[in-house]
C-alpha positions as CSV (number, residue, x, y, z in Angstrom):
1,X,15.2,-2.0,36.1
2,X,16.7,-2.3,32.6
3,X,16.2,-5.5,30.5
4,X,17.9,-7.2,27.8
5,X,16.0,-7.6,24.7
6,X,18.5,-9.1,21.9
7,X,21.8,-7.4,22.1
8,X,20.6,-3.8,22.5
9,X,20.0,-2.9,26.2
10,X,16.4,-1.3,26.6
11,X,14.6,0.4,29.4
12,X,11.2,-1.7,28.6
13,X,10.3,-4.4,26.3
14,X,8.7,-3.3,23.0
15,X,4.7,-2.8,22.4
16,X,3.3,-6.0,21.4
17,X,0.1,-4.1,19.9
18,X,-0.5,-4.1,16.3
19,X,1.7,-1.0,15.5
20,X,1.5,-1.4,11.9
21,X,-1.7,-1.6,11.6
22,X,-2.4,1.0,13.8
23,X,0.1,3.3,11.7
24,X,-1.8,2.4,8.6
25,X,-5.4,3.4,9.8
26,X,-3.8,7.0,10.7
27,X,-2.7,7.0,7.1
28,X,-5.8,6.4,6.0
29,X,-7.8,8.9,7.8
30,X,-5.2,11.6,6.8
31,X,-5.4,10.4,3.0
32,X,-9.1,10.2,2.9
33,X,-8.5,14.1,5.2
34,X,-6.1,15.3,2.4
35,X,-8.4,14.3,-0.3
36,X,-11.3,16.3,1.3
37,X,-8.9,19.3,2.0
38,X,-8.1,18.6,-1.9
39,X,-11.8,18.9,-3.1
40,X,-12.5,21.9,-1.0
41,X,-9.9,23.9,-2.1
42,X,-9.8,23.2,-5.9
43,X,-13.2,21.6,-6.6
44,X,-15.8,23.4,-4.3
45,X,-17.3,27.1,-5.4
46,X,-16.3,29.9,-3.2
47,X,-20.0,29.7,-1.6
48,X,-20.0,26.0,-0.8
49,X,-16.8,26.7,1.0
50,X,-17.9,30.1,2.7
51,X,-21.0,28.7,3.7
52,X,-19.9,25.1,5.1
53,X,-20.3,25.8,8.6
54,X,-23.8,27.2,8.0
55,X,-24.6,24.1,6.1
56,X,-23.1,21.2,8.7
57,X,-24.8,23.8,11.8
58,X,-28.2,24.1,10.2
59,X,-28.6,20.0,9.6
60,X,-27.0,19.5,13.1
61,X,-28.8,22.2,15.4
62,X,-32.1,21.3,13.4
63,X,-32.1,18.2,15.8
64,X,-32.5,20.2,18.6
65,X,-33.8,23.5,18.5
66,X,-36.2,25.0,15.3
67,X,-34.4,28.8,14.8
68,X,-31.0,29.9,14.7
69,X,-28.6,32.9,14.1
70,X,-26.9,32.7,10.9
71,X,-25.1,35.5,8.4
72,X,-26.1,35.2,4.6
73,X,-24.6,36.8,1.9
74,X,-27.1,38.6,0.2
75,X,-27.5,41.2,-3.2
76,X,-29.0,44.0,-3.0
77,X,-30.7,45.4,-6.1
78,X,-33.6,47.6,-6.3
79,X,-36.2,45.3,-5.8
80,X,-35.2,44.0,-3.0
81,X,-32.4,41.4,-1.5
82,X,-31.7,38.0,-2.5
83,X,-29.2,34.7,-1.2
84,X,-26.1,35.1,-3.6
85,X,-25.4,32.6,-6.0
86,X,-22.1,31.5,-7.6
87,X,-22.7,33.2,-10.8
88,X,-23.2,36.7,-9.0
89,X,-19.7,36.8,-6.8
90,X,-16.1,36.4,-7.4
91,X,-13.8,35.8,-4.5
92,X,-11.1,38.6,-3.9
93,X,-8.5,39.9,-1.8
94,X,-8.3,43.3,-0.2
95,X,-5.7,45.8,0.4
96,X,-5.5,44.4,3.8
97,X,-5.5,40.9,3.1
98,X,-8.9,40.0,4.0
99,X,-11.0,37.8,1.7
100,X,-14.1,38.5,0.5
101,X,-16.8,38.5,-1.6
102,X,-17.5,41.2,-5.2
103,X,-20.1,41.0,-7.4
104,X,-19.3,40.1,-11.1
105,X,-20.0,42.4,-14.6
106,X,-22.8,39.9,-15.6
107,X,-25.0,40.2,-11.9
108,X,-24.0,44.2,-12.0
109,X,-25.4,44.4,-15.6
110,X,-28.3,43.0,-14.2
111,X,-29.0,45.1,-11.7
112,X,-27.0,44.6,-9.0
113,X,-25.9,47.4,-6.5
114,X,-24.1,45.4,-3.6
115,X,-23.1,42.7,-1.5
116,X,-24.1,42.9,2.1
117,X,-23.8,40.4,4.9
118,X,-27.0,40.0,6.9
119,X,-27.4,38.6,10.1
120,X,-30.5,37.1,11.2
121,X,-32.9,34.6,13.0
122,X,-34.0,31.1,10.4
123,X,-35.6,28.5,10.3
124,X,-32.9,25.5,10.1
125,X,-34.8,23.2,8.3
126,X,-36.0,26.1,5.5
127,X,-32.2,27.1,5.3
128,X,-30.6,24.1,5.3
129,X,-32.9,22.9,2.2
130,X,-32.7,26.3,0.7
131,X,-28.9,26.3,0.7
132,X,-28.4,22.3,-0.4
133,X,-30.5,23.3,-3.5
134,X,-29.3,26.5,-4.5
135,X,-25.4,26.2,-3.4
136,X,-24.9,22.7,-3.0
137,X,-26.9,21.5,-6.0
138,X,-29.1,19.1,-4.1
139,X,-25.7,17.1,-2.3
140,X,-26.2,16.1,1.0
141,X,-23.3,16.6,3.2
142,X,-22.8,12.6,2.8
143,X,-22.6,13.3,-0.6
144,X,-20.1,15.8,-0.1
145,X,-17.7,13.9,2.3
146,X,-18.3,10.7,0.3
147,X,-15.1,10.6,-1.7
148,X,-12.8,11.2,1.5
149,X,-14.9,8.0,2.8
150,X,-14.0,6.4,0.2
151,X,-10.7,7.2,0.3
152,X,-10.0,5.4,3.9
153,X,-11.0,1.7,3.1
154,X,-9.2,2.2,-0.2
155,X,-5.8,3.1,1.0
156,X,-6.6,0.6,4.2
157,X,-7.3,-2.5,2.2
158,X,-4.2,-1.5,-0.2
159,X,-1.6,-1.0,2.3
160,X,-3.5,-4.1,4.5
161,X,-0.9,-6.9,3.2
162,X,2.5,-5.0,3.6
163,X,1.3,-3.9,6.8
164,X,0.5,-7.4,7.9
165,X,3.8,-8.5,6.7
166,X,5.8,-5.6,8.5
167,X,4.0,-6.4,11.5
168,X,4.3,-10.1,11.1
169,X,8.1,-9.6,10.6
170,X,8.0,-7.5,14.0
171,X,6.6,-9.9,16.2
172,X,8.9,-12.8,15.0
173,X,12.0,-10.5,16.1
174,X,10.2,-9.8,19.1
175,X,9.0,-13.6,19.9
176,X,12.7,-14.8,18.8
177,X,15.1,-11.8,18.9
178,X,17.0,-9.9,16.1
179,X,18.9,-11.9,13.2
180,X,22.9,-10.6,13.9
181,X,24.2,-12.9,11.2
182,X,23.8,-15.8,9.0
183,X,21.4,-17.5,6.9
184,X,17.6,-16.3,5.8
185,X,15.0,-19.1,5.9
186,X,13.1,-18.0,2.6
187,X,10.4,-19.5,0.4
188,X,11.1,-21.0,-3.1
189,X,8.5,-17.9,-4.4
190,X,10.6,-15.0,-2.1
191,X,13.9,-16.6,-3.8
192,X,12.7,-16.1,-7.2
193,X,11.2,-12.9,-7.1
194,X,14.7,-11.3,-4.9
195,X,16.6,-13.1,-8.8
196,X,13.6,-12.5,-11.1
197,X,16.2,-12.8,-14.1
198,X,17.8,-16.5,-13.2
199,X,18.8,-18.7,-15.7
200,X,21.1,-21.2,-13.8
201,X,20.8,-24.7,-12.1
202,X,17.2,-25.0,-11.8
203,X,15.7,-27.3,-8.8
204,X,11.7,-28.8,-8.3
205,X,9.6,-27.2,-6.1
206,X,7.1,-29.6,-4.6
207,X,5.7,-27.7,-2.1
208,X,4.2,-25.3,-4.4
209,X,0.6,-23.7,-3.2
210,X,-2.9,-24.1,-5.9
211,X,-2.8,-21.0,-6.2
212,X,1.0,-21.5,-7.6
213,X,-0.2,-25.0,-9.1
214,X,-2.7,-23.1,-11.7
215,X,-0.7,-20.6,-12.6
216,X,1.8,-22.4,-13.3
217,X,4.3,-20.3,-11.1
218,X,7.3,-21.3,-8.9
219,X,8.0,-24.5,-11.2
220,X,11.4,-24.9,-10.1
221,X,14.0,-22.6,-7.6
222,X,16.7,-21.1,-10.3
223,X,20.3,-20.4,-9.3
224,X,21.3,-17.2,-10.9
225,X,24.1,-18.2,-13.4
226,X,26.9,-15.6,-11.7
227,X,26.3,-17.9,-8.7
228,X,26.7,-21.1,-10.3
229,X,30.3,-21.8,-9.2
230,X,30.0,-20.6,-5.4
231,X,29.7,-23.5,-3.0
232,X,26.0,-24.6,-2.0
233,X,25.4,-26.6,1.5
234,X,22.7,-29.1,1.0
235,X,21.0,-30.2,4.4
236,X,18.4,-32.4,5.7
237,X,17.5,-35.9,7.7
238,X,17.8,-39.0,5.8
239,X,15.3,-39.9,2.7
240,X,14.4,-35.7,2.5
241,X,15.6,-36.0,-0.7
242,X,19.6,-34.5,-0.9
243,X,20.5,-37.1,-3.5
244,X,17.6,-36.5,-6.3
245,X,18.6,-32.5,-5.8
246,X,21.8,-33.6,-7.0
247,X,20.9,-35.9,-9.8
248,X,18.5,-32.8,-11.1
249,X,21.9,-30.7,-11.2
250,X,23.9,-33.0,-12.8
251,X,21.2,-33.8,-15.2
252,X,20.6,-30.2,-16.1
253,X,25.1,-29.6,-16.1
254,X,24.8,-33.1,-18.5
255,X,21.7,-31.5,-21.0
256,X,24.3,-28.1,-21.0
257,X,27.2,-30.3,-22.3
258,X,29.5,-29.2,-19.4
259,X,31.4,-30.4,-17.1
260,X,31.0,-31.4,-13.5
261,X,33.3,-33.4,-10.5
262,X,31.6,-35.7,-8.7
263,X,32.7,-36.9,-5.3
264,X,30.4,-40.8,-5.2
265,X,31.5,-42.9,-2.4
266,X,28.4,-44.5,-2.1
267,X,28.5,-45.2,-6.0
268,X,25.0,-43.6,-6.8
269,X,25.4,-41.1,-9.3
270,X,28.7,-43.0,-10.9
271,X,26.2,-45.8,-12.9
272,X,23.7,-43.0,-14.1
273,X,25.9,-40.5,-15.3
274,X,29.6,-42.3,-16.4
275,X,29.9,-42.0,-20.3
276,X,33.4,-43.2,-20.9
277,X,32.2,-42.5,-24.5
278,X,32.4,-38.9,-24.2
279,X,35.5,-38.4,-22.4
280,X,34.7,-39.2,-18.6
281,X,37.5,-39.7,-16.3
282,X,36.8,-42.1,-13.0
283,X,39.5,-40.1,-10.3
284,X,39.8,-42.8,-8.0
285,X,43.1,-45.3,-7.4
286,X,41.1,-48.8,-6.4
287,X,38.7,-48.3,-9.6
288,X,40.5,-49.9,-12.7
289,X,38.8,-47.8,-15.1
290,X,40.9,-44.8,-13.5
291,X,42.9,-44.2,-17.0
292,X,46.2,-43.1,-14.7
């Protein structure tokens, strides 16, 4: 059965679960997983890369069993064979496109015949110490994923308040349907960030938070000046104030030396404001001060 959500006909109501939120911890797992992807292509040696799965499988299947079956990389020279180190092997590319391993000028100066791949039965707790300290330089694998964890409470916390305003924004549409048309109900601070550079009619704000209180922000709601002369609806239920936002506009219009028409039935701006000594002109037929 299809329901009506708003003016869009849907075949189900939308998710109520926290889909921004959600969204965001994705992101972070994939920025703290591209930041790791980063480090092991640019910042790791060729043997930290090439023997990663030895290193994770060594501290992991040294919980359970004592021996496994691993391939090292060793020289040969003629003395015997030794673990390669970074400073004995380049990384290349063969005819084929396969990547391996060639020993450098300085380890074949040194004696150094070749590079062969051995495959053989150790001790996981002897390799896995042998290779943090002469490949991984002493870093634990911790150590070595520490920046990607990092990474994901970073970019959480970071992208935490838009996504709790996006998703805050989402369930109001969803608790009171879309906004088609007409007015925004904004906050005096959301006002004068969307006209940062407003220099017009300038009203109090007395509902102003500490924070806003100490530093001094959010003093007054500013009317850009372009906007000055379109027509502005004030509402609200008797004693909210209406007339004292209109006295601070025509005080600010009288401190600016221009002009403004003031429609007073009541007669409560008329005693305040009327200078007949500068030039003001009472518009009304039953007033004999009406110069006409």
């Amino acid at each position: 059965m299809r329901t009506e959500w708003g003016r869009d006909e849907r075949t189900d109501w939308p998710s109520s679960k926290p889909v921004y939120t959600i969204a965001l911890l994705i992101l972070s797992v994939v920025a703290g997983s591209g930041v790791e992807c980063v480090r092991f292509l640019r910042v790791w040696t060729p043997l930290e890369r090439h023997y990663l799965l030895t290193y994770v499988g060594t501290e992991i299947a040294g919980i359970v069993r004592q021996n496994g079956w691993y391939s090292l990389l060793e020289v040969v020279t003629r003395k015997g064979n030794h673990l390669a180190l970074d400073s004995e092997v380049v990384p290349v590319v063969t005819d084929s496109g396969e990547k391996t391993f060639a020993l450098t000028s300085e380890a074949v100066k040194q004696g150094a015949l070749r590079l062969e791949l051995q495959r053989g039965l150790y001790d996981n707790a002897k390799l896995h110490s042998f290779l943090g300290e002469w490949i991984y330089h002493d870093q634990t694998l911790f150590d070595l994923a520490r920046p990607a964890l990092w990474t994901v409470p970073i970019v959480f916390l970071v992208g935490l308040w838009p996504a709790t305003w996006m998703e805050r924004k989402r369930i109001r549409v969803l608790r009171y349907g879309r906004k088609l048309r007409g007015p925004d109900s904004i906050t005096v601070a959301h006002f004068n960030w969307r006209h940062r550079r407003s220099r017009g009619i300038g009203f109090g704000n007395e509902d102003r938070t500490a924070l806003e209180r100490m530093l001094g922000l959010n003093k007054k709601l500013h009317i850009p000046l372009v906007k000055e002369n379109r027509h502005f609806e004030i509402m609200g239920d008797t004693a909210t104030s209406k007339t004292q936002l209109i006295i601070q506009q025509l005080l600010q219009i009288e401190e600016r030396n221009e002009i403004a028409i003031v429609h007073d039935p009541e007669r409560e701006y008329t005693p305040r404001f009327y200078r007949p000594e500068r030039g003001d002109v009472i518009l009304f037929p039953c007033d004999r001060r009406m110069p006409f």
